[in-house]
SETIMI-236542 format. One record per residue (C-alpha): residue number from 0; residue in one letter; chain; z, x, y. Coordinates in Angstrom, 3 decimals, m for minus. Each point is the difference from the previous one (the first is absolute). Example, Ala and Ser with C-alpha at 12.3 -4.5 7.8 and 13.67 -1.06 7.14 Angstrom:
<site num="0" residu="A" chaine="A" z="7.800" x="12.300" y="m4.500"/>
<site num="1" residu="S" chaine="A" z="m0.660" x="1.370" y="3.440"/>
// end
This chain:
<site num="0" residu="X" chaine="A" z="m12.990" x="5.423" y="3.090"/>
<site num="1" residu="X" chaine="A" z="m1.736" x="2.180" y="m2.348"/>
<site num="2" residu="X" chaine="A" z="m2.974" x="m1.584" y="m0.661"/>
<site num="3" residu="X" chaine="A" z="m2.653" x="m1.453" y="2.116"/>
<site num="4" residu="X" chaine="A" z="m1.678" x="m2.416" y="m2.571"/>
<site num="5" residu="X" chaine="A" z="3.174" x="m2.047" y="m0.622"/>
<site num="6" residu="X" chaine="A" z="0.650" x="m3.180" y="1.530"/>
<site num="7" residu="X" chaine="A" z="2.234" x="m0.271" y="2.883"/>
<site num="8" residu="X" chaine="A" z="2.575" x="m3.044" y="0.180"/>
<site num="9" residu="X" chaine="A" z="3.597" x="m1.158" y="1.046"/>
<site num="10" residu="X" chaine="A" z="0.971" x="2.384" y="m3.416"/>
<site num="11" residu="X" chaine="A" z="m1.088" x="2.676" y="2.075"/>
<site num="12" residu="X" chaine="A" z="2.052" x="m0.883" y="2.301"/>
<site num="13" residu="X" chaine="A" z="3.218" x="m0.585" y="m2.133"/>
<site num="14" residu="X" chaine="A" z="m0.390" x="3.659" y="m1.242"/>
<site num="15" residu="X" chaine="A" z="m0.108" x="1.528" y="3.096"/>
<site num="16" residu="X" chaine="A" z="3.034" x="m2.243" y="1.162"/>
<site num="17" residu="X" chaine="A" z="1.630" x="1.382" y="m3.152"/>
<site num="18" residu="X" chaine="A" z="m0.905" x="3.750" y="0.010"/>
<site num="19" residu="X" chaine="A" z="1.608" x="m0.206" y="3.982"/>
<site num="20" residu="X" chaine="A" z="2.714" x="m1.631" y="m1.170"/>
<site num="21" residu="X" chaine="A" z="0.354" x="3.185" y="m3.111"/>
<site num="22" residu="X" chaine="A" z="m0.277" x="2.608" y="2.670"/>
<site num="23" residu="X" chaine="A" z="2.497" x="m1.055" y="2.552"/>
<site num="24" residu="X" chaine="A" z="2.635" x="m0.662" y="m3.379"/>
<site num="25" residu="X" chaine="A" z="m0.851" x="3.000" y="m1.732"/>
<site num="26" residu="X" chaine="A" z="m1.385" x="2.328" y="3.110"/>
<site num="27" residu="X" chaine="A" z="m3.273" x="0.941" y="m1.575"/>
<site num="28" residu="X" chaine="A" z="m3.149" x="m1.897" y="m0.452"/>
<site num="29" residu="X" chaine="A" z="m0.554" x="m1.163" y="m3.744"/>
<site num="30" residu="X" chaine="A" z="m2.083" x="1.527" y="m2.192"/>
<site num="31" residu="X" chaine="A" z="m3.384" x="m0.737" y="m0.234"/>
<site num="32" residu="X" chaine="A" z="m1.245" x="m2.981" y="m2.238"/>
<site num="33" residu="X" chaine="A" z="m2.281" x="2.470" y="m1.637"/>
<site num="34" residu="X" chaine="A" z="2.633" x="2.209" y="m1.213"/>
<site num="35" residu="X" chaine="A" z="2.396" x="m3.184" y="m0.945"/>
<site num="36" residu="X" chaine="A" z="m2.812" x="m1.526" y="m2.446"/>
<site num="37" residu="X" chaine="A" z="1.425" x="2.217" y="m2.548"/>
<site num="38" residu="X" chaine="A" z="3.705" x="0.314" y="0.559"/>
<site num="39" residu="X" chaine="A" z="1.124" x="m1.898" y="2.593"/>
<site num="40" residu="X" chaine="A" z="2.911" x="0.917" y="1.610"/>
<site num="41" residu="X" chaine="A" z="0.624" x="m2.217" y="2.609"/>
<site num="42" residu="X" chaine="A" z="2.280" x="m2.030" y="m1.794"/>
<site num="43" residu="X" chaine="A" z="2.853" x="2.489" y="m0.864"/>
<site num="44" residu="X" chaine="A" z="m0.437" x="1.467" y="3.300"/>
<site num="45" residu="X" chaine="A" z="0.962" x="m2.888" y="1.596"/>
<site num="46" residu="X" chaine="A" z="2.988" x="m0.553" y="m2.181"/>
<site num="47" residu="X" chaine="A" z="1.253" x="3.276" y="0.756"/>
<site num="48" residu="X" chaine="A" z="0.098" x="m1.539" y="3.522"/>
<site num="49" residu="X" chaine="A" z="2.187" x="m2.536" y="m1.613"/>
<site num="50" residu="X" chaine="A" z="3.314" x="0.762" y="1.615"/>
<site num="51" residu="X" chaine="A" z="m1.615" x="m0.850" y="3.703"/>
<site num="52" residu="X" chaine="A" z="m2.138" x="m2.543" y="m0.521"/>
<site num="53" residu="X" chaine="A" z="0.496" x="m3.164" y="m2.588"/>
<site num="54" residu="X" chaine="A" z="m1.825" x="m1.002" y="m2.597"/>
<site num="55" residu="X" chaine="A" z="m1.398" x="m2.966" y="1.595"/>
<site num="56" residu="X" chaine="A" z="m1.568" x="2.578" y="2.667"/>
<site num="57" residu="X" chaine="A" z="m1.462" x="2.178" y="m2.832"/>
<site num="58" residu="X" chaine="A" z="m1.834" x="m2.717" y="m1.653"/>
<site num="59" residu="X" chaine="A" z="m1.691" x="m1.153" y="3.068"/>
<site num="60" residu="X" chaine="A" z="m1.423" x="3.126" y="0.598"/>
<site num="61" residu="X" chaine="A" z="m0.689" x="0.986" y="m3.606"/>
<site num="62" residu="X" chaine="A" z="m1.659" x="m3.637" y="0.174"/>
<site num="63" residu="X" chaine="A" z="m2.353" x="0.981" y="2.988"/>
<site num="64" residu="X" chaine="A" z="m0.541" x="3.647" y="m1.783"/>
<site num="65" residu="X" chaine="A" z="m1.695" x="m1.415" y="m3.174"/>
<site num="66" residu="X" chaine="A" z="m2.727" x="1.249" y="m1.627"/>
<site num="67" residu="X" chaine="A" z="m1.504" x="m2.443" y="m1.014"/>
<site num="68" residu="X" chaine="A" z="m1.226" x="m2.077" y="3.569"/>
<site num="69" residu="X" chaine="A" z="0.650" x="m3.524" y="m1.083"/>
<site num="70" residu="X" chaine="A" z="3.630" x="1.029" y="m1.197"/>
<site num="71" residu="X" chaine="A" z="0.581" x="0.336" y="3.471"/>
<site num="72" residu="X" chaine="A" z="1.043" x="m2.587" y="2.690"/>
<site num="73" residu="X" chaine="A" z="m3.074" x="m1.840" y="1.177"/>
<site num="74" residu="X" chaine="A" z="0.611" x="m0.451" y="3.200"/>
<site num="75" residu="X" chaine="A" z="2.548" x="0.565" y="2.709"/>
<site num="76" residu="X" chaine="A" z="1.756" x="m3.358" y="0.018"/>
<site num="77" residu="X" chaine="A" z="1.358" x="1.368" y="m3.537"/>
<site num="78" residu="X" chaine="A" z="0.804" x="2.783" y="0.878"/>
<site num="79" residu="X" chaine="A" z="1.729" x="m1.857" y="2.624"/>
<site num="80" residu="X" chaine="A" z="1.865" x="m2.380" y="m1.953"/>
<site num="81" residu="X" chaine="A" z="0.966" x="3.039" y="m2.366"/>
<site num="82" residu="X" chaine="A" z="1.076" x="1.790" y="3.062"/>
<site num="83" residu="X" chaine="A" z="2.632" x="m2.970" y="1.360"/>
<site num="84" residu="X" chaine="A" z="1.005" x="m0.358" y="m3.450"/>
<site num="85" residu="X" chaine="A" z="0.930" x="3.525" y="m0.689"/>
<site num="86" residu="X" chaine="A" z="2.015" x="m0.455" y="3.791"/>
<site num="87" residu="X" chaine="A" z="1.317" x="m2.740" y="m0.878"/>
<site num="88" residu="X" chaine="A" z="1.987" x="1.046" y="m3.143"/>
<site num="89" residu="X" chaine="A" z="1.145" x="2.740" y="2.314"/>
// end
Protein backbone atom coordinates (compact mmCIF):
# COMPACT_ATOMS: atom_id res chain seq x y z
CA UNK A 1 0.00 0.00 0.00
CA UNK A 2 1.36 3.21 -1.07
CA UNK A 3 -1.06 5.51 -0.29
CA UNK A 4 -3.01 6.25 2.76
CA UNK A 5 -6.03 8.17 1.19
CA UNK A 6 -7.13 5.24 -1.02
CA UNK A 7 -9.84 3.03 -0.20
CA UNK A 8 -9.19 -0.28 1.20
CA UNK A 9 -11.34 -3.39 -0.08
CA UNK A 10 -11.32 -7.20 -0.99
CA UNK A 11 -9.08 -5.65 -4.29
CA UNK A 12 -6.65 -4.97 -1.79
CA UNK A 13 -6.69 -8.03 -0.84
CA UNK A 14 -6.53 -9.83 -4.31
CA UNK A 15 -3.26 -7.83 -4.97
CA UNK A 16 -1.55 -8.79 -2.13
CA UNK A 17 -2.71 -12.51 -2.73
CA UNK A 18 -1.22 -11.93 -6.19
CA UNK A 19 2.10 -10.08 -5.51
CA UNK A 20 2.73 -13.39 -2.84
CA UNK A 21 1.84 -15.54 -5.28
CA UNK A 22 4.69 -13.40 -7.97
CA UNK A 23 7.35 -13.69 -5.35
CA UNK A 24 7.29 -17.29 -4.41
CA UNK A 25 7.10 -18.03 -8.67
CA UNK A 26 9.56 -15.61 -9.59
CA UNK A 27 11.67 -15.28 -6.06
CA UNK A 28 11.49 -11.54 -5.78
CA UNK A 29 8.74 -9.29 -4.75
CA UNK A 30 7.12 -7.37 -7.82
CA UNK A 31 7.77 -4.14 -8.62
CA UNK A 32 6.08 -1.45 -7.22
CA UNK A 33 2.67 -0.22 -8.74
CA UNK A 34 4.23 3.17 -8.91
CA UNK A 35 6.97 2.24 -11.11
CA UNK A 36 4.53 -0.22 -13.30
CA UNK A 37 2.04 2.83 -14.15
CA UNK A 38 4.33 3.53 -16.93
CA UNK A 39 5.74 0.30 -18.23
CA UNK A 40 4.49 -2.44 -16.63
CA UNK A 41 6.35 -5.34 -16.59
CA UNK A 42 4.66 -7.77 -14.76
CA UNK A 43 3.21 -9.38 -17.56
CA UNK A 44 6.31 -10.59 -19.55
CA UNK A 45 7.90 -11.39 -16.37
CA UNK A 46 5.57 -13.80 -15.63
CA UNK A 47 5.69 -15.38 -19.02
CA UNK A 48 9.24 -15.81 -18.77
CA UNK A 49 8.13 -18.04 -15.84
CA UNK A 50 6.19 -19.82 -18.47
CA UNK A 51 8.01 -23.11 -18.63
CA UNK A 52 7.09 -23.81 -14.67
CA UNK A 53 4.00 -22.54 -14.23
CA UNK A 54 0.88 -22.64 -16.92
CA UNK A 55 -0.84 -20.17 -18.36
CA UNK A 56 -3.92 -20.66 -16.47
CA UNK A 57 -1.66 -19.90 -13.22
CA UNK A 58 -0.26 -16.68 -14.84
CA UNK A 59 -3.53 -15.17 -15.56
CA UNK A 60 -4.83 -15.60 -12.13
CA UNK A 61 -2.20 -13.79 -10.73
CA UNK A 62 -1.79 -11.19 -13.47
CA UNK A 63 -5.72 -10.98 -12.73
CA UNK A 64 -5.18 -10.19 -8.92
CA UNK A 65 -2.02 -7.81 -9.99
CA UNK A 66 -4.15 -5.30 -12.02
CA UNK A 67 -3.89 -1.89 -12.03
CA UNK A 68 -6.74 -0.88 -12.33
CA UNK A 69 -8.74 -2.20 -8.75
CA UNK A 70 -12.02 -3.26 -10.22
CA UNK A 71 -10.11 -5.37 -12.97
CA UNK A 72 -9.30 -7.42 -10.21
CA UNK A 73 -11.22 -10.34 -8.53
CA UNK A 74 -13.74 -8.92 -6.12
CA UNK A 75 -13.70 -11.10 -3.66
CA UNK A 76 -12.18 -14.34 -2.51
CA UNK A 77 -14.88 -16.79 -3.55
CA UNK A 78 -13.52 -15.80 -7.21
CA UNK A 79 -10.55 -16.07 -6.67
CA UNK A 80 -11.58 -19.30 -5.34
CA UNK A 81 -13.50 -20.60 -8.09
CA UNK A 82 -10.55 -19.36 -10.44
CA UNK A 83 -8.25 -21.20 -8.19
CA UNK A 84 -10.20 -24.90 -8.47
CA UNK A 85 -10.57 -24.17 -11.98
CA UNK A 86 -7.01 -23.57 -12.82
CA UNK A 87 -6.52 -27.19 -10.53
CA UNK A 88 -8.83 -28.67 -12.10
CA UNK A 89 -7.56 -28.48 -15.74
CA UNK A 90 -4.41 -29.73 -14.12
Amino acid sequence: MYKRDSPLGPWTDMYAIGACIYAMMLGCPPPEVVKRRAKDPVPELLMRSGTSYSDKLIEVVEWCMALDPLARPQSVFELQAALANYQASN
